[in-house]
N, C-alpha and C positions, 0 to 999 in steps of 0.2 A: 434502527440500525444505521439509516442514511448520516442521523446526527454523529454516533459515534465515529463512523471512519470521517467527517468531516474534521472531527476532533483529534483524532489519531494523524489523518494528513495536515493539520496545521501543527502539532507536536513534533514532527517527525520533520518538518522544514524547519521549522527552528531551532529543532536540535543539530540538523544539518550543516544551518547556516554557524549555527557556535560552535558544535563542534563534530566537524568533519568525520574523521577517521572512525568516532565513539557511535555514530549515527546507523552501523551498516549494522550492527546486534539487533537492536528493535527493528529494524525495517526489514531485516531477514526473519525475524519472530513472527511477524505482523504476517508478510506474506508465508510463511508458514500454515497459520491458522487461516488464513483466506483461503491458501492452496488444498487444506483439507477439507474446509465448508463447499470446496471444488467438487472435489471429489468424491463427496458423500451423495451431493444433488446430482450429481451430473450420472448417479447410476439409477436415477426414474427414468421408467421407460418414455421413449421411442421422443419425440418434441418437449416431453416435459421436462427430461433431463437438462436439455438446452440451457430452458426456460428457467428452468430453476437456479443455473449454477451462475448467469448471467451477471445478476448481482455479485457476487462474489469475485468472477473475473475483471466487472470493471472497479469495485472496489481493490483488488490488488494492484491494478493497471496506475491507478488513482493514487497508490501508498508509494509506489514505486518512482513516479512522478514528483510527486510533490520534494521525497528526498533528493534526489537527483538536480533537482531544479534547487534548492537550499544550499545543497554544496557546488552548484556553479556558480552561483551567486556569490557566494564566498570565495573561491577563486576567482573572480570579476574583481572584486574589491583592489582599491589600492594600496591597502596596511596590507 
C-alpha cells in the first residue's frame, strides 16, 4: 500500500506541476477513497479504530500535500 500512494503522490505533483486546474479531479478522487478506507477502520472498537484508520489519514494528508506543493511550484515558475 505504502508503494502505491508513493506512486499516486509523485503522479498527482506532476500532474499539478503541468497541469494546474485539471489536477484538483484526481486528487479530490484520491482523497475520496482514502476518506472512506477512513471511515470504515476508524469504526473498530475502542484504540484499534484509531490505529487502524491512521494509515489512511496520513496517506490523505500526504496526497493532499504533494498536489498542493506541484502547483505552487508551478506558480513560482517564471514562464
Amino acid at each position: 500500500m505504502a508503494v502505491a500512494i508513493v506512486v499516486v503522490c509523485v503522479v498527482l505533483a506532476v500532474l499539478a506541476f503541468l497541469l494546474p486546474r485539471f489536477s484538483r479531479h484526481p486528487e479530490r478522487g484520491t482523497q475520496r477513497s482514502l476518506g472512506a478506507g477512513t471511515r470504515v477502520t476508524g469504526k473498530a472498537p475502542g484504540p484499534l479504530g484509531r490505529l487502524f484508520s491512521k494509515p489512511f489519514r496520513s496517506s490523505s494528508r500526504a496526497v493532499s500535500r504533494s498536489g498542493s506543493a506541484g502547483r505552487r511550484a508551478r506558480w513560482r515558475m517564471p514562464f
